[in-house]
C-alpha positions in Angstrom: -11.6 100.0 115.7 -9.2 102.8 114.9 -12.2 105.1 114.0 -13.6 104.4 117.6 -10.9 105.5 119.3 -11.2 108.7 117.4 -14.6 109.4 119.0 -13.5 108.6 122.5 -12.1 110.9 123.9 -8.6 110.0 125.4 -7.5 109.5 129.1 -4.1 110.6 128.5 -3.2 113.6 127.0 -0.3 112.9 124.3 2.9 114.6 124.4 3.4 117.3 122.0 7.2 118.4 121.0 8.1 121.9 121.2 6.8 123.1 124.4 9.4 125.3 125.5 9.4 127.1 122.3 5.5 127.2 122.4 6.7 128.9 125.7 8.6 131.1 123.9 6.0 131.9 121.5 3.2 133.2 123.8 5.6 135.3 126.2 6.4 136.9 122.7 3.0 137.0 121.6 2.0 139.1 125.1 5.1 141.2 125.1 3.6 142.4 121.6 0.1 142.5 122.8 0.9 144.6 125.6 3.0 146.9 123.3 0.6 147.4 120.5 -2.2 148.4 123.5 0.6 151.1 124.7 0.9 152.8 121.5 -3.2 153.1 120.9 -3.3 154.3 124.5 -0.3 156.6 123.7 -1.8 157.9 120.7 -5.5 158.4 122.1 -4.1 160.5 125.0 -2.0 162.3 122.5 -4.8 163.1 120.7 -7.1 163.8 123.4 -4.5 166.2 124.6 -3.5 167.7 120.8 -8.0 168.3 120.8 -8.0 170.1 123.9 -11.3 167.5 124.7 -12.8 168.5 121.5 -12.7 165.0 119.9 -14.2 162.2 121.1 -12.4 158.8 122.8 -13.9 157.3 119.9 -12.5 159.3 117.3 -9.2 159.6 118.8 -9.1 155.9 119.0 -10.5 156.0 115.4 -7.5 157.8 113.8 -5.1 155.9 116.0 -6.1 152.5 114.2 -6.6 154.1 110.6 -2.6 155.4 111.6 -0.8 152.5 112.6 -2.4 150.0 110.3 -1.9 152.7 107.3 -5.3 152.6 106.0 -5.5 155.7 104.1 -8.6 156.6 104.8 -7.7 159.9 105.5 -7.7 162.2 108.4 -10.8 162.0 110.7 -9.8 164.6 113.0 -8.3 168.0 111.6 -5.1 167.3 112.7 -2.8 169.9 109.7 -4.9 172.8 111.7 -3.6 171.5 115.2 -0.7 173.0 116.5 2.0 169.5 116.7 -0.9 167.4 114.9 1.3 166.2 112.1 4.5 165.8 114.0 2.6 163.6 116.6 0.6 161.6 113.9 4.4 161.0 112.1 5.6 159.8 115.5 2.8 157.5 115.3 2.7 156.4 112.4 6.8 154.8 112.6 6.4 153.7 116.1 2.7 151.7 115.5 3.1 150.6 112.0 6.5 148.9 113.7 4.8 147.5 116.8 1.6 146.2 114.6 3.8 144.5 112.1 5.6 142.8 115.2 2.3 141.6 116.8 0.4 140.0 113.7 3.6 138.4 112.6 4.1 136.9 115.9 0.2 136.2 116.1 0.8 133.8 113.0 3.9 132.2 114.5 1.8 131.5 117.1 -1.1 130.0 115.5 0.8 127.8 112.8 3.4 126.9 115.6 1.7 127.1 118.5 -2.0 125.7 119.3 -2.3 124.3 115.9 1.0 123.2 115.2 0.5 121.2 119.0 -2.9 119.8 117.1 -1.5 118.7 114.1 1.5 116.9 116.1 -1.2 115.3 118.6 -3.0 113.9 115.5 0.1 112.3 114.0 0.9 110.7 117.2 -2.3 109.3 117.6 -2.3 107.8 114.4 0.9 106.3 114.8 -0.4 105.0 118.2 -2.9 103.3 117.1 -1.0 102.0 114.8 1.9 100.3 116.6 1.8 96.5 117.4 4.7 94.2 119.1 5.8 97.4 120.6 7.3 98.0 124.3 5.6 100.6 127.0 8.1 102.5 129.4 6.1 103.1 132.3 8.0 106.4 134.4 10.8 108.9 132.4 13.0 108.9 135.2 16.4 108.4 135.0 16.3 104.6 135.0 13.2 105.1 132.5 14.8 107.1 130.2 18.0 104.3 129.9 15.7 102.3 129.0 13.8 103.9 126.7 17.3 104.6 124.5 18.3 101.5 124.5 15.0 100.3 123.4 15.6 103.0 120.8 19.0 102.2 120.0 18.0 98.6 118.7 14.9 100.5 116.6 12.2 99.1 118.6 8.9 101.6 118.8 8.6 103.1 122.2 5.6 104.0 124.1 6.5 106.3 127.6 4.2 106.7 129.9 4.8 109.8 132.0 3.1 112.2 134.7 5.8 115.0 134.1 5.7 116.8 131.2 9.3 118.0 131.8 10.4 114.3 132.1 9.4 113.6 128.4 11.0 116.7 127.1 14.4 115.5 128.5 14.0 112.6 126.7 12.9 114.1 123.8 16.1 116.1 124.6 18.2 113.2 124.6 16.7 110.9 122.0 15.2 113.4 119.5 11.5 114.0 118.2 9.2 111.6 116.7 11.1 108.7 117.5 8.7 107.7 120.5 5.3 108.3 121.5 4.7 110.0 124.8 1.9 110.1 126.6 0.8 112.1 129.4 -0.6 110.4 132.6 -0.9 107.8 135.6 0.7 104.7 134.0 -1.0 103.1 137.4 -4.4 103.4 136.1 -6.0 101.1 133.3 -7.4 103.5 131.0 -3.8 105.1 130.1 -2.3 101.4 129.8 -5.2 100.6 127.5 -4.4 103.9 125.8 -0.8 102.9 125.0 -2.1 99.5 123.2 -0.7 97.3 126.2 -3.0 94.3 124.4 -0.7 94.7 121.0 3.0 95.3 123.3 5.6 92.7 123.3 6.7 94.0 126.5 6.4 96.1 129.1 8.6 98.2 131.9 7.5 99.2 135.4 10.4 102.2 136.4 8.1 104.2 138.4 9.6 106.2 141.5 8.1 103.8 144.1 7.5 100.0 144.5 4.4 100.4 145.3 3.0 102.4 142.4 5.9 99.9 140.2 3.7 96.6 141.9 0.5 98.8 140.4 1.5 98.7 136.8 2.6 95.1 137.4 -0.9 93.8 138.6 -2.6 96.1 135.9 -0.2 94.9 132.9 -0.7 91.4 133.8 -4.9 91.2 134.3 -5.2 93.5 130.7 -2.2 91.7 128.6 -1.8 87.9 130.3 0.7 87.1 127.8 2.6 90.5 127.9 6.8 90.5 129.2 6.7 92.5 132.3 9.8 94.2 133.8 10.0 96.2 136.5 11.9 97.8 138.7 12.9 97.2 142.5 13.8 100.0 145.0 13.5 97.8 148.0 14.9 93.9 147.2 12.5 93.0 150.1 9.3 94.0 147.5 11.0 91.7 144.6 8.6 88.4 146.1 6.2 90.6 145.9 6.6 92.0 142.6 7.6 88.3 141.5 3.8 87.2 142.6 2.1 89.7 141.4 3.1 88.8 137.8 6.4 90.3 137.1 8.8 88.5 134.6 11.9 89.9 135.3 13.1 92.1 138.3 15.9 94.4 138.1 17.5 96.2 141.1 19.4 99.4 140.4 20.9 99.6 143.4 21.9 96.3 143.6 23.3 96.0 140.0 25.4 99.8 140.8 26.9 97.8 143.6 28.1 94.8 141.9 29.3 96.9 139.2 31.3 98.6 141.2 33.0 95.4 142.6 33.4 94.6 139.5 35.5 97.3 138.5 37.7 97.2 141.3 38.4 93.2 140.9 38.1 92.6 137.3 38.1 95.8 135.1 39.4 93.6 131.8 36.2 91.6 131.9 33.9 95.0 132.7 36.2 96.7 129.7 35.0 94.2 127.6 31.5 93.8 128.6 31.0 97.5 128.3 32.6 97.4 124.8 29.7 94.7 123.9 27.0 96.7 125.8 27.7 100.2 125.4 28.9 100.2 121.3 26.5 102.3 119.7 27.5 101.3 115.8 26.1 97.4 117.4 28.7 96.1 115.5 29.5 93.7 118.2 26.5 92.3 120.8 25.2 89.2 122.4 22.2 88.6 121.2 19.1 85.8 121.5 18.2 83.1 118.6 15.0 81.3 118.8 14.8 77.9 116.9 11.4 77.9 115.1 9.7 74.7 115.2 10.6 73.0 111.5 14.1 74.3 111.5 16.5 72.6 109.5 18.9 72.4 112.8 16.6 70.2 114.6 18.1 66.3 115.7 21.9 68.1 114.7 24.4 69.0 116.6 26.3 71.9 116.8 29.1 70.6 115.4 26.7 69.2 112.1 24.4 72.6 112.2 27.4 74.5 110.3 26.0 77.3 112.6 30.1 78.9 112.4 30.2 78.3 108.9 27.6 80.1 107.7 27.7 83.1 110.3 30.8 83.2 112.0 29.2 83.9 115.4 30.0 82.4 118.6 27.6 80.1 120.8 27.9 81.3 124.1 25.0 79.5 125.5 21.7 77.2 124.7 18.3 77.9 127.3 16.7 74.4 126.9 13.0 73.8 127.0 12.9 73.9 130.9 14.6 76.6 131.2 18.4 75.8 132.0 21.4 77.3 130.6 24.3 75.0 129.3 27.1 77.4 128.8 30.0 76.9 126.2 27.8 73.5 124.7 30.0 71.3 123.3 30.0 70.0 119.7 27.9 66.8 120.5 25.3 69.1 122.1 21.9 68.5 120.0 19.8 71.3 118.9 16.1 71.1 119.1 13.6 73.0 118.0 11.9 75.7 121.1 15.6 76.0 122.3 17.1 79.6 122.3 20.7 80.0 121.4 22.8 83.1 123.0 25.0 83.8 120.6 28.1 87.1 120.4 29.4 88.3 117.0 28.7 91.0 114.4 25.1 92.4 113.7 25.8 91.0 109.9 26.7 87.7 111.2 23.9 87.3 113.3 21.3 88.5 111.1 22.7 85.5 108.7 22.1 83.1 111.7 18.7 84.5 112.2 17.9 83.5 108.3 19.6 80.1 108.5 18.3 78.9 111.7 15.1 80.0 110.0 15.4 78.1 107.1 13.5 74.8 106.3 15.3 71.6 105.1 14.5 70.2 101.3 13.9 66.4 100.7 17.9 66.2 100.3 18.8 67.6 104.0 20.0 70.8 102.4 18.8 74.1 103.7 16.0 76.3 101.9 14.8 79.8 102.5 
């Protein structure tokens, strides 16, 4: 399969890092260009004056190149028995040999970092694409995309952005650093580019376009090629969230909305917005609130918390339990029973957690203890 997408060619073009200095390199690369024609046009005028028209264009242009590019082969044109023919020809010789060296140097620059440097990066980024599975798309590098593309990134999760603007990717790139997602250039709206970014291997997937209509797009799209896919998206307009919600939509976030309430938030209760920022917005993720799955056969099944030893063993604080129907019960108590297909929401320290992640994992032995 990966060898057929090889031979297809592509509906999006992927990003390549390095543009601007790519940029950089060409202007450089036509600065010396246009130099290195200067000095052969100086120095076949010079010695199409120095010949009185005696020599040819040809063999002024001859003894120009054999000059600058110190060839040796001689002199072509009897330049010792012209009046200022050495002098010129030494002039020449420091200022071409200079500007020569200058424009092949920067001609290699531009070939190992330029077009095939951009080739060799395209190629590595394909591979990886087609590589990824259980990944997460980012539809639209806007502001709001590029949020959350970090914190996608900032909980090592492999990141696919979908992106018409070029420029929009390079702040990210910018922001996040190369090689830690894949960009890819193109209409997140249309099938082909969703396709492109393995949407039928994603765990999940986020609309942040710049419109609610082109947002309800990627919705309908996402759903019909990945049925089972998380979808996300985004809400300018709160009046489009039914509409968004039919369509297929999981989960729809208002920015505007969630900037209000925040804001009230601040003004009424800054302790609690303290500390939920100091949960959200740690980067070490020492501290976070985080979701724990019971598989079916865990060990936890028919207990309750107070008998799952769930503080015991990770130190971590049950917050809340999403039963099979989709209710919260917050702050369970100690008779609450535990069943496998329930999701615990638990806060404590990444060590901690991952320990709950093993124990809840864990199967029970013939003697009711716990086995990995």
């Amino acid at each position: 399969m990966a060898g057929d997408k090889r031979l297809t060619p592509r509906a999006g073009r992927i990003y390549a890092s390095g543009r601007d200095e790519a940029r950089d390199i060409t202007r450089r690369l036509r600065y010396a260009a246009i130099s290195l024609a200067g000095v052969v046009g100086f120095g076949v005028a010079g010695y199409w004056y120095l010949g009185q028209g005696e020599w040819s264009l040809f063999e002024c242009l001859y003894m120009v190149l054999i000059t600058i590019t110190t060839v040796g082969y001689g002199e072509s044109l009897p330049v010792s028995f012209t009046p200022n023919g050495r002098p010129f020809t030494l002039v020449l010789l420091i200022t071409g040999f200079g500007v020569v060296l200058y424009f092949f140097t920067t001609l290699a620059q531009f070939i190992l970092e330029g077009d095939l440097g951009h080739t060799l990066w395209r190629r590595r980024m394909e591979k990886k694409l087609d590589a990824l599975s259980g990944h997460y798309i980012v539809c639209g590098a806007g502001e709001t995309g590029r949020s959350v593309a970090e914190e996608l990134l900032d909980d090592k999760q492999a990141v696919v952005v979908l992106e018409r603007d070029a420029e929009h990717l390079a702040v990210l790139e910018r922001r996040v650093g190369a090689d830690r997602f894949v960009g890819i250039i193109g209409d997140a709206t249309e099938d082909a580019i969703l396709q492109e970014a393995g949407i039928a291997r994603a765990k999940g997937v986020v609309a942040s376009l710049h419109s609610d209509r082109d947002n309800l797009f990627v919705v309908i799209t996402a759903r019909q090629l990945a049925p089972k896919v998380r979808v996300v998206s985004r809400a300018i307009d709160e009046n489009q969230t039914a509409k968004l919600r039919r369509a297929g939509a999981d989960a729809i976030v208002s920015p505007n909305n969630i900037g209000g309430r925040r804001m009230a938030h601040e003004l009424l209760r800054p302790s609690v917005v303290g500390f939920i920022d100091l949960i959200v917005r740690d980067n070490q993720r020492s501290l976070s609130v985080e979701e724990c799955p019971l598989p079916p056969g865990t060990a936890l099944a028919g207990k309750t918390l107070a008998q799952s030893g769930i503080r015991k063993v990770s130190n971590v604080l049950v917050l809340s339990v999403l039963s099979h129907d989709g209710r919260y019960t917050f702050n369970p108590p100690p008779s609450y029973v535990l069943e496998p297909g329930m999701t615990l929401i638990v806060l404590g320290e990444q060590p901690s957690i991952r320990r709950l992640y093993d124990y809840v994992a864990a199967a029970p032995t013939t003697d009711g203890q716990l086995t990995s």
